[in-house]
N, C-alpha and C positions, 0 to 999 in steps of 0.2 A: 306644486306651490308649497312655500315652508310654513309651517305653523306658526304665528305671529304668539313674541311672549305677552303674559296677558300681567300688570302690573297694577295692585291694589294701591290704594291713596286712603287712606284713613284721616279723619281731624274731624275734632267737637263740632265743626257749624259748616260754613262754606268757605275758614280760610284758607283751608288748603289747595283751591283752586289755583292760588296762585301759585301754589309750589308746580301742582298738576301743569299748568300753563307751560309753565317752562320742561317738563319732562316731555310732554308730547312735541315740542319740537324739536330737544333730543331724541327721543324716539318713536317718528312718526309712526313703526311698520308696527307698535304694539297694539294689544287688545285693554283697555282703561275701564276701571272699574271703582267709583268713586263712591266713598262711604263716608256721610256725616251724621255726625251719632246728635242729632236734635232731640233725641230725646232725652238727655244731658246733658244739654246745652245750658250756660253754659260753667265749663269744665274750674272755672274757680268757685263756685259757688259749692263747691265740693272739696271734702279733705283728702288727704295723697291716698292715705288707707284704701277710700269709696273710689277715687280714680282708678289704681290699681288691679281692684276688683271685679273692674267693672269693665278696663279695657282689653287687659289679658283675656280673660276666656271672650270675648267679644269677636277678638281678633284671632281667636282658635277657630269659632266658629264659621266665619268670613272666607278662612281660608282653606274649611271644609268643605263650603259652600263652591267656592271660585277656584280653589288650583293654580292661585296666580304661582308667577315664577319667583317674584319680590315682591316686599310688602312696605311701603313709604309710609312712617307716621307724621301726617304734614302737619305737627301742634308741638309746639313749644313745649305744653305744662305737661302733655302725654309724654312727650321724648324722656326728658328730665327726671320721670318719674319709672316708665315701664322697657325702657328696653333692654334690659340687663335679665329681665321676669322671661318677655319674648323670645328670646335668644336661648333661655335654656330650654325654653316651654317649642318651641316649636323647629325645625330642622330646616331652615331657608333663610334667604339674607336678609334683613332688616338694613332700613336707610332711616334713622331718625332727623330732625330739625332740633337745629339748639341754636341759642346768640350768637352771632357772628361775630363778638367781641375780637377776637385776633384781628382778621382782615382789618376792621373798622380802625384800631388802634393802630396799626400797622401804615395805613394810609393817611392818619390824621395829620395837618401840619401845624394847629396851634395845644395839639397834645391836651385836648379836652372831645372827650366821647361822651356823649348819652344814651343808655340804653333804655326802648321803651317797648317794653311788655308788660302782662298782665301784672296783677297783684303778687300773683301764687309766683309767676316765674322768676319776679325782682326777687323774692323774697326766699328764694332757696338757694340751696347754701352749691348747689351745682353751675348756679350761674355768679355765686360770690367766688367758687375758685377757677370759674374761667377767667373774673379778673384778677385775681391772683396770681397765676398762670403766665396771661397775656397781655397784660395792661403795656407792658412795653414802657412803664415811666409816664401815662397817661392821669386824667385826674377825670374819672371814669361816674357820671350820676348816674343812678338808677331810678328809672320813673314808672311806676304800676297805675298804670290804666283801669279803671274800675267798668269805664265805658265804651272805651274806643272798637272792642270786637263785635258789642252789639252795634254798635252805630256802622260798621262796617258792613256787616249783615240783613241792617233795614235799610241803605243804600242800595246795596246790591238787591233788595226785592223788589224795589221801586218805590220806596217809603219818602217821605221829606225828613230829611237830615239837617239840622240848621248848622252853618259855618261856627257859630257862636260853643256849640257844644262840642265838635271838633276839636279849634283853636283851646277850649277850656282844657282837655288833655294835654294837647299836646306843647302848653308852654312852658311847662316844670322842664324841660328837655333844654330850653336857651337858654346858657348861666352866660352872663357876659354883657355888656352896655351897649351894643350893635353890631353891626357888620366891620364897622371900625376896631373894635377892639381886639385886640393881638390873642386875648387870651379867650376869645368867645369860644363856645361849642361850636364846629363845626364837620364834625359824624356823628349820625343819627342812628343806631344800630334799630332795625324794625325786629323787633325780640317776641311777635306774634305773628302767625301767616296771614291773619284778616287783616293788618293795618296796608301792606301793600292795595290792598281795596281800593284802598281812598288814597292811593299816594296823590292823583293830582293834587289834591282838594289840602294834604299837607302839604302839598312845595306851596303851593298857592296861598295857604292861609301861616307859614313860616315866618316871625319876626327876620327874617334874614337866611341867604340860603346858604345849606347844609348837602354833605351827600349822605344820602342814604342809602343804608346799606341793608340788600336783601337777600336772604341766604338761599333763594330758590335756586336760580341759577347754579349755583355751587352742589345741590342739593342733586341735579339733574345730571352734572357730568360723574356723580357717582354712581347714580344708576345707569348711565348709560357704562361705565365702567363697569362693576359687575357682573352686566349683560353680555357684554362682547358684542362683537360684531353686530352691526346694523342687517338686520334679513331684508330679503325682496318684503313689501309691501304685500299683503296678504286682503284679496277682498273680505275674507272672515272677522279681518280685526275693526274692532266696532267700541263702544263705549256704552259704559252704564254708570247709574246714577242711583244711589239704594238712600234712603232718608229712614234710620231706624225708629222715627217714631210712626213712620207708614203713614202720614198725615199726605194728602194729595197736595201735587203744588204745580204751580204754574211758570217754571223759571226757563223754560227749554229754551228760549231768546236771549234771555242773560247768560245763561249757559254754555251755550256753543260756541263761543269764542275761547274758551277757556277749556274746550275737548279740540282743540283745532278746526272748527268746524263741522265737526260732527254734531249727529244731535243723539245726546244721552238717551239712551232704551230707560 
């Protein structure tokens, strides 16, 4: 029986499950090993410098630790920031997340994009020259979410979430008089991993609907690219779940949909 590869997933809190979600059913036959670093959570509350610092040897240690074959940083302000540091610092392939700006502009048809990420992510100059790059003739806002990754986070633990705090982020994103209007927003780039969290709850709470665009997907045929070949399915391959502040937690229900039904060690 072949040895199933074993693929690390890194991100500040629990957004990267959703990147996670979509990898494992690209790669079912892998060994998953999810890492959210809550004890710096979360990652805008922090300068580039202290991110840096903080993730690089982080993610040295990680892969001291586990031996993965690849290493997924599923965070926006992490990617943006360290994978350039990664790649010289460590000898194995790196998959970062960043804006999906291209695709979004690229499919838009009234030629208005909103991208919504955090503070730090609007605000750096890696996601000003993606629209630079790719805007394609778009007329491209950027909207920094002060709240929308925690609110994604106390959802997913089982918290009350009010639609009202939601909708408050997420209307700076609709430039435009309605669904009528020729020149409305109509692609939503999700420019954090936690906001796919609450995707219902935004179509649902959307002045008007929009596609939204998530980079998981796209995120997963690269690692499944990398890897090669899909192996036999290994009864060894299994999942885990490491929370760096070591705080005990109760999520193994929430959870397992998002390891493919496995239940995180």
């Amino acid at each position: 029986m072949s040895t199933p590869p074993t693929i690390l997933v890194f991100d500040s809190g629990l957004g990267g499950l959703t990147v996670l979600r979509e990898i494992v059913r690209a790669r079912s036959d892998a060994h998953f090993v999810y890492v959210a670093d809550d004890a710096y959570f979360p990652y805008g509350h922090h300068t580039e410098d202290e991110i840096i610092a903080r993730v690089v040897p982080l993610v040295g240690e990680l892969i001291e630790a586990h031996a993965p074959d690849l290493v997924v940083i599923a965070c926006n302000t992490a990617s943006t920031l360290v994978m350039s540091h990664l790649r010289d610092a460590y000898p194995l392939p790196f998959v970062g997340t960043v804006p999906a700006i291209k695709p979004a502009c690229a499919s838009s048809k009234t030629r208005r994009v909103s991208v919504l990420g955090t503070r730090g992510t609007v605000k750096r100059e890696y996601t000003r020259k993606l629209i630079s790059d790719f805007a394609q003739g778009c007329e491209v806002t950027l909207v920094g979410s002060g709240e929308l990754a925690s609110l994604a986070e106390a959802a997913l633990s089982g918290q009350t979430v009010r639609d009202e705090d939601i909708a408050a982020e997420l209307a700076p994103c609709f430039v435009g008089t309605g669904a009528g209007d020729p020149a409305r927003t109509d692609t939503v780039v999700l420019a954090c991993t936690h906001y796919p969290l609450l995707l219902e709850r935004l179509r649902r709470l959307a002045p008007w609907a929009v596609d939204w665009i998530d980079p998981a997907p796209a995120i997963a045929r690269r690692v499944a690219y990398l890897l090669g070949p899909v192996g036999t399915a290994s009864d060894t391959a299994g999942a885990e779940m490491i929370f760096t502040s070591k705080r005990p937690h109760t999520l193994s229900a929430a959870l397992t949909p998002f390891f493919g039904g496995r239940v995180p060690a």
